[in-house]
PAMAR-715703 format. One record per residue: residue in one letter; x, y, z of N, C-alpha, C in turn. Coordinates in pm, whole numbers, always signed. Atoms other than C-alpha are relative to their C-alpha. Last residue first. Layout:
<nodes>
+---+--------+--------+--------+--------+--------+--------+--------+--------+--------+
! r !    nc1 !    nc2 !    nc3 !   cac1 !   cac2 !   cac3 !    cc1 !    cc2 !    cc3 !
+---+--------+--------+--------+--------+--------+--------+--------+--------+--------+
! A !      X !      Y !      Z !      X !      Y !      Z !      X !      Y !      Z !
...
+---+--------+--------+--------+--------+--------+--------+--------+--------+--------+
</nodes>
This chain:
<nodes>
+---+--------+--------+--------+--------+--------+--------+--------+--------+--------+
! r !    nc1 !    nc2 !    nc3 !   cac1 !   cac2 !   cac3 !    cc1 !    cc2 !    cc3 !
+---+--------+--------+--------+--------+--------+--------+--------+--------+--------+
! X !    -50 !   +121 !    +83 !   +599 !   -654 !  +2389 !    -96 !    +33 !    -94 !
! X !   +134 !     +2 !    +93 !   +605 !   -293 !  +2619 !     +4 !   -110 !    -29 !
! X !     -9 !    +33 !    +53 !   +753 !   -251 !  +2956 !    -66 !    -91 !   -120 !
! X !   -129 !    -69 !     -1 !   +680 !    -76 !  +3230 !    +71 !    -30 !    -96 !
! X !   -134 !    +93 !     -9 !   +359 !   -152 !  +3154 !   +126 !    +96 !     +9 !
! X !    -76 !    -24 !   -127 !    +44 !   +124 !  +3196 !   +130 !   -136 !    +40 !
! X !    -26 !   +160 !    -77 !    +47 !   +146 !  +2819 !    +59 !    +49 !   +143 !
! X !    +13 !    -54 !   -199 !    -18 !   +458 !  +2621 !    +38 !   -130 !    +54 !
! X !   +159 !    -66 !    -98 !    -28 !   +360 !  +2211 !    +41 !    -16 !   +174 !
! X !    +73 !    +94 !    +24 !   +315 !   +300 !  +2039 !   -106 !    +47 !    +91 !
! X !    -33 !   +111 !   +127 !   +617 !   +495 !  +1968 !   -105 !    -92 !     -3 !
! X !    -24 !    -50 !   +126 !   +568 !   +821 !  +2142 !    +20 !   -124 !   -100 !
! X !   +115 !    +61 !   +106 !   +370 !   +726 !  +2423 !    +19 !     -5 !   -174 !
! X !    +88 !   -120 !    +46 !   +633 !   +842 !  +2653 !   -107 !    -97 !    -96 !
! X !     +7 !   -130 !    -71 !   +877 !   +658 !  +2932 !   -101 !    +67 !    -61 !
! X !   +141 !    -89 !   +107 !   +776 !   +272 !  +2772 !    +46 !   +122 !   +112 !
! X !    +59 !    -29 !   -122 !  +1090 !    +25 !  +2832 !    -81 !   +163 !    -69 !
! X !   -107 !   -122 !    +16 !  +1157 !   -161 !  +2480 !    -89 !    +58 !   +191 !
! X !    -13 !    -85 !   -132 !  +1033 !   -499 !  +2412 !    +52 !   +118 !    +23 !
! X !   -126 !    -16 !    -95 !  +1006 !   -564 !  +2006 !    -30 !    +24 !   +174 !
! X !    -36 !   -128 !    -95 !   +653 !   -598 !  +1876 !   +127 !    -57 !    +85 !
! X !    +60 !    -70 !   -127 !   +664 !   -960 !  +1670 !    +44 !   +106 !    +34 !
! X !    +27 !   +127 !    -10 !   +752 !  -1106 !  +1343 !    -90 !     +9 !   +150 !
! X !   -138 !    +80 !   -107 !   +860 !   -786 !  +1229 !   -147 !   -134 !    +46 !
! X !    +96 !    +92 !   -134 !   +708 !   -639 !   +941 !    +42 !    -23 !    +60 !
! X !     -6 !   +100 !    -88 !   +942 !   -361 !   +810 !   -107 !    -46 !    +73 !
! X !    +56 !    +77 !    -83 !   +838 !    -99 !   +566 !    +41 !   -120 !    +22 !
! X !    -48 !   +191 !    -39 !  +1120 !   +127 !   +372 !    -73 !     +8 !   +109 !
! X !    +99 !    +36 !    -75 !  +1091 !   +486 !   +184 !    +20 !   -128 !    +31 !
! X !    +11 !   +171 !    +12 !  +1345 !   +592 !     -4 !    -68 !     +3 !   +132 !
! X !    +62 !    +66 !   -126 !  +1372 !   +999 !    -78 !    -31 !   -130 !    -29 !
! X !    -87 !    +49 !    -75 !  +1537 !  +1162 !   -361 !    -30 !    -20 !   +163 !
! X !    -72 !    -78 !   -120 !  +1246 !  +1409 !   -422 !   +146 !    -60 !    +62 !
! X !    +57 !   -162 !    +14 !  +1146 !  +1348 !   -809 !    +87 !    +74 !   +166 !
! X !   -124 !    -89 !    +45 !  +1358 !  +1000 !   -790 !    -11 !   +140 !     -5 !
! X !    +33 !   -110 !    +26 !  +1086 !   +867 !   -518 !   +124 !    +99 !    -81 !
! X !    -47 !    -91 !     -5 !  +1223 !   +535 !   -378 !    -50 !   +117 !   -111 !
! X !    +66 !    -91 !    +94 !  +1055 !   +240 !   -289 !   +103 !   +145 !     -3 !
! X !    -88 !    -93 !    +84 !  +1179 !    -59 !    -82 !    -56 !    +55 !    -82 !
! X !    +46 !    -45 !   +159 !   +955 !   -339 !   +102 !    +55 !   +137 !    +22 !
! X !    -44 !   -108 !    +13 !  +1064 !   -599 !   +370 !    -32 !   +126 !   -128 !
! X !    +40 !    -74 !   +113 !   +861 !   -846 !   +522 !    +73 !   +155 !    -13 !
! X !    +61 !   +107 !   +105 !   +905 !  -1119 !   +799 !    -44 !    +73 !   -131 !
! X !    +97 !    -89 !    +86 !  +1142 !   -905 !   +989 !    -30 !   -114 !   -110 !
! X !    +26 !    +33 !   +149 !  +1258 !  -1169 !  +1257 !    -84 !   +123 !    -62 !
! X !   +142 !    +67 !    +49 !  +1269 !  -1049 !  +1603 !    +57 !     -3 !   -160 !
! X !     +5 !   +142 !    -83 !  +1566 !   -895 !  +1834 !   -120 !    -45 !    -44 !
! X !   +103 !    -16 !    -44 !  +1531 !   -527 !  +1735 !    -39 !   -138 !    +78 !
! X !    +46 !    -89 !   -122 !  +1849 !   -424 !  +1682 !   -135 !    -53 !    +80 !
! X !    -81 !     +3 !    -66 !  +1968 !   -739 !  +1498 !    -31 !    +95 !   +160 !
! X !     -4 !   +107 !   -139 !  +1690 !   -795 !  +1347 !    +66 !    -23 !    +98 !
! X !    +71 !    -70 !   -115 !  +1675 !   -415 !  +1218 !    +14 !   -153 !    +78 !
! X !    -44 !    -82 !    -85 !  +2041 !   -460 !  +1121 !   -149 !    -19 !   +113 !
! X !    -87 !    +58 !    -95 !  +2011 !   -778 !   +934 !    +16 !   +109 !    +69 !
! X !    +63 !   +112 !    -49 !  +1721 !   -658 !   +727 !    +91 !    -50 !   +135 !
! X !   +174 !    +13 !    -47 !  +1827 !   -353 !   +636 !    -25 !    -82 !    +82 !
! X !   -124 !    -63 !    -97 !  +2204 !   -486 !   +506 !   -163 !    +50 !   +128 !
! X !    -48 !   +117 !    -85 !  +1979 !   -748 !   +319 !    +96 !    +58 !   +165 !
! X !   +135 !    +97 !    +10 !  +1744 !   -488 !   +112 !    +96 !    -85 !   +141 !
! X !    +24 !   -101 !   -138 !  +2073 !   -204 !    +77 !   -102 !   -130 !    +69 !
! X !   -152 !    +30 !   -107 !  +2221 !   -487 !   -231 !    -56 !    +67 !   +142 !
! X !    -23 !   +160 !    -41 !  +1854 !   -549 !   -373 !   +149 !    -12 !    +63 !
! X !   +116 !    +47 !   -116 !  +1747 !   -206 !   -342 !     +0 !   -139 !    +40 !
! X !    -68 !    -13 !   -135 !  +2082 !   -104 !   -519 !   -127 !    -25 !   +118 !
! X !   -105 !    +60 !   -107 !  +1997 !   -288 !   -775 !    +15 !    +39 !    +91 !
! X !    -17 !   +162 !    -60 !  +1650 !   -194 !   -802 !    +70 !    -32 !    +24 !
! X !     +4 !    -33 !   -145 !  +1783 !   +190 !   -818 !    -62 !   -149 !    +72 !
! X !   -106 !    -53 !    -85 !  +2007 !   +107 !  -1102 !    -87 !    -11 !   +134 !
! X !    -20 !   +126 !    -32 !  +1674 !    -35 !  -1292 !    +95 !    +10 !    +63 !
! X !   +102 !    +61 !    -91 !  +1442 !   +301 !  -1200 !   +103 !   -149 !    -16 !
! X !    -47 !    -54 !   -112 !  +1808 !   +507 !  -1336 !   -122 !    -84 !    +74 !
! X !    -83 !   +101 !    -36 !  +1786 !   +280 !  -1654 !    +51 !    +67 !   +108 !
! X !     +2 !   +152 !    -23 !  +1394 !   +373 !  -1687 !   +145 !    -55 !    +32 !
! X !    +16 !    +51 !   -178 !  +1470 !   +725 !  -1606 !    -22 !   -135 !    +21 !
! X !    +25 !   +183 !    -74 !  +1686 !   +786 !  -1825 !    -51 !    -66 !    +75 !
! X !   +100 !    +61 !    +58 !  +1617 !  +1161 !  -1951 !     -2 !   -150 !    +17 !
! X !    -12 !     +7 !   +200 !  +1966 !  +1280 !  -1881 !   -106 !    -28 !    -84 !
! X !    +10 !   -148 !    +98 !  +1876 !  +1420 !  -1552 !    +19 !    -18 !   -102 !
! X !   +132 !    -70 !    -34 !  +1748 !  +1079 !  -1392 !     -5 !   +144 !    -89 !
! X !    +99 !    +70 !   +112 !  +2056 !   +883 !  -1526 !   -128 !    +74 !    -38 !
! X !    -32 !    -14 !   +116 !  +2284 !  +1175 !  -1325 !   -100 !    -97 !   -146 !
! X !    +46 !    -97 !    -28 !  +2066 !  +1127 !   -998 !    +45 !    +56 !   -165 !
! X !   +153 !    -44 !    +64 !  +2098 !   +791 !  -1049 !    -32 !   +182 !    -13 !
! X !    +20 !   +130 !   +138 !  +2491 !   +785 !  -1062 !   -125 !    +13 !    -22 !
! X !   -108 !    -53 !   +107 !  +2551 !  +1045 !   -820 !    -72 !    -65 !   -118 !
! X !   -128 !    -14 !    +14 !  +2329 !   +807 !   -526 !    +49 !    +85 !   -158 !
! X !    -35 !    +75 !   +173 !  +1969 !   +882 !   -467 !   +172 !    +34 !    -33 !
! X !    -60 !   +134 !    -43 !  +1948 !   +882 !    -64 !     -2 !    -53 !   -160 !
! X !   -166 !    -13 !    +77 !  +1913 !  +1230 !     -3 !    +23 !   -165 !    -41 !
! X !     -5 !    -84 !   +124 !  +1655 !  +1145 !   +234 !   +152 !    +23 !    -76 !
! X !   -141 !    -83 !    -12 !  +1603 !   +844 !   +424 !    -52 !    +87 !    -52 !
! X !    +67 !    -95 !    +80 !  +1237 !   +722 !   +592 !   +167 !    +23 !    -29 !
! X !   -158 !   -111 !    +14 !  +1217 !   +426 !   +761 !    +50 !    +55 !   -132 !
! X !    +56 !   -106 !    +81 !   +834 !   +296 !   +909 !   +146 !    +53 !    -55 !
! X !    -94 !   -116 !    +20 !   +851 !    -21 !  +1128 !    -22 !    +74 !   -141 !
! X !    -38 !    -93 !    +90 !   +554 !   -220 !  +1230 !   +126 !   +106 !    -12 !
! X !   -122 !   +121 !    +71 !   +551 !   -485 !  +1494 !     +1 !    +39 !   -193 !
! X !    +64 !   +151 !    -42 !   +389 !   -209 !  +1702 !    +96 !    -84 !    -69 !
! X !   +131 !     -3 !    +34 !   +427 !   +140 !  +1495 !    -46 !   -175 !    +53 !
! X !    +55 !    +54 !    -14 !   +806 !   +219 !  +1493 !   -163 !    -20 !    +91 !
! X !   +180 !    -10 !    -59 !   +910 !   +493 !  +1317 !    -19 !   -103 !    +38 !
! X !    +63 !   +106 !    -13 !  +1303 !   +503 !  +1170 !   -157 !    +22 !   +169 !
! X !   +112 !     +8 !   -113 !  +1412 !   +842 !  +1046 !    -51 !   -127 !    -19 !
! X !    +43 !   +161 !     +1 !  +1765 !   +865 !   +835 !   -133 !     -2 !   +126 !
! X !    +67 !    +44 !   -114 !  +1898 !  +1196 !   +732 !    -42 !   -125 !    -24 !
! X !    +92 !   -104 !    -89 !  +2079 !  +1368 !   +446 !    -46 !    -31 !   +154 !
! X !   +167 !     -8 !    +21 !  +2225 !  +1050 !   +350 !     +8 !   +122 !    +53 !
! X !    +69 !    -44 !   -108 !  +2609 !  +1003 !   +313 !   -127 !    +15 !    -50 !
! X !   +101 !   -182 !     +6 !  +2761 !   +889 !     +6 !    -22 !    +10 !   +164 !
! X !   -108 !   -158 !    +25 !  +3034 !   +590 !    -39 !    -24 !   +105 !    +26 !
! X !    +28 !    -50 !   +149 !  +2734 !   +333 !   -192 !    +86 !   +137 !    +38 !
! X !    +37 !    -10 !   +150 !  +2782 !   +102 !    +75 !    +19 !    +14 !   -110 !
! X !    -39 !    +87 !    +47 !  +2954 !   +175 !   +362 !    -11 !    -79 !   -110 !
! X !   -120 !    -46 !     +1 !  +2781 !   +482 !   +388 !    +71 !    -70 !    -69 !
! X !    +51 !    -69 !    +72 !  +2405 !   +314 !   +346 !   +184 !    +58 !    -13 !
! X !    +15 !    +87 !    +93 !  +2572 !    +62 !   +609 !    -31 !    +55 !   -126 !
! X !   -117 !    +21 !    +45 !  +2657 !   +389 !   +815 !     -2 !   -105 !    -94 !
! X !    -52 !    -75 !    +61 !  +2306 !   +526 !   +810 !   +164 !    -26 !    -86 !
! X !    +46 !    -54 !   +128 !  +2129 !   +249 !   +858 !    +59 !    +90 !    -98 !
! X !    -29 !   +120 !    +50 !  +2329 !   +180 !  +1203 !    -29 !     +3 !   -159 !
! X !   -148 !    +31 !     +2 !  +2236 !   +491 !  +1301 !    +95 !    -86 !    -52 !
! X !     +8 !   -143 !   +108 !  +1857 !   +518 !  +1200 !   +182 !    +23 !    -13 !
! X !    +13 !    +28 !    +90 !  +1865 !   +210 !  +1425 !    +38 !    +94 !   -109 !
! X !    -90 !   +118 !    -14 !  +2032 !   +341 !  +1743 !    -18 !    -71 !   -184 !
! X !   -122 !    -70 !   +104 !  +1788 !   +628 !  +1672 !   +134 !   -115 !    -37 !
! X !    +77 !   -103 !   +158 !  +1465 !   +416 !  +1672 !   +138 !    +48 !    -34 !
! X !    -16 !    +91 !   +171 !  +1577 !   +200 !  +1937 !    +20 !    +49 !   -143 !
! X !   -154 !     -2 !    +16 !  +1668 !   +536 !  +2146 !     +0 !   -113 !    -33 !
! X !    -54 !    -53 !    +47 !  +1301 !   +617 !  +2096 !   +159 !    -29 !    +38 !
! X !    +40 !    +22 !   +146 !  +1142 !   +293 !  +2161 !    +99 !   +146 !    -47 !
! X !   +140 !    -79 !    +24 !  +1346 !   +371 !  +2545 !    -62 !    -68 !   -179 !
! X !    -42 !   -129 !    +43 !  +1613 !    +93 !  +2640 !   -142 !    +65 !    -32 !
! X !    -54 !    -60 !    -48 !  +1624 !   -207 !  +2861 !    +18 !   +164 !    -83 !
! X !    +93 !     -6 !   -140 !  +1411 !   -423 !  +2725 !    +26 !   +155 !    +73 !
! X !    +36 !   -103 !     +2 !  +1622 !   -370 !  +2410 !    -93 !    +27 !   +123 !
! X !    +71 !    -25 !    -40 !  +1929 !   -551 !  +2492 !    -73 !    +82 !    +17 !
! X !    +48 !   -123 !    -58 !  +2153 !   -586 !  +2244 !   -129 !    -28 !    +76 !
+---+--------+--------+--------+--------+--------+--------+--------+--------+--------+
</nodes>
């Protein structure tokens, strides 16, 4: 993929897309939503809904320690699918990935380093500070 060629925001959804169906493919569910933020050679991605049946049931029985070790696994199976998408989209090595999830709201939180700022063509300011380039790095 060529991102030179595309806006930071239609990286962003392209990603959030991709995320979504691997999350599908997965664990069977759908997400609520999927928002990916990028912030320079920072990414920011936000699901919701994203505690599967199974924790959500450990969580109401009073389990929450074997619904916090359920949700490591599945942070260590989602962790690689992640990884290979945003490098894929983004054309850079993510040199750091980190997973958290919030069983109170069913929300997962996920920061991507990337190795370097992706290229993307700059129409708004919305993904990274002003720049008179036509194109960002």
């Amino acid at each position: 993929m060529n991102t030179s060629e595309l806006t930071c925001g239609q990286i962003e959804q392209i990603l959030s897309d991709r995320i979504e169906e691997c999350y599908r493919q997965t664990f069977g569910d759908g997400l609520k939503s999927v928002s990916c933020h990028l912030f320079k050679a920072t990414l920011a991605i936000a699901l919701e809904r994203s505690m599967t049946p199974a924790e959500e049931l450990l969580a109401a029985s009073g389990k929450d320690y074997s619904a916090e070790l359920f949700r490591e696994t599945l942070h260590k199976i989602l962790q690689p699918c992640i990884q290979e998408l945003v490098e894929e989209v983004f054309q850079t090595t993510a040199i750091d990935l980190l997973i958290a999830t919030n069983p109170k709201t069913g929300r997962t939180g996920s920061i991507v380093i990337l190795e370097k700022a992706p290229k993307f063509q700059v129409r708004s300011s919305n993904c990274m500070e002003a720049t008179d380039n036509k194109t960002l790095s």
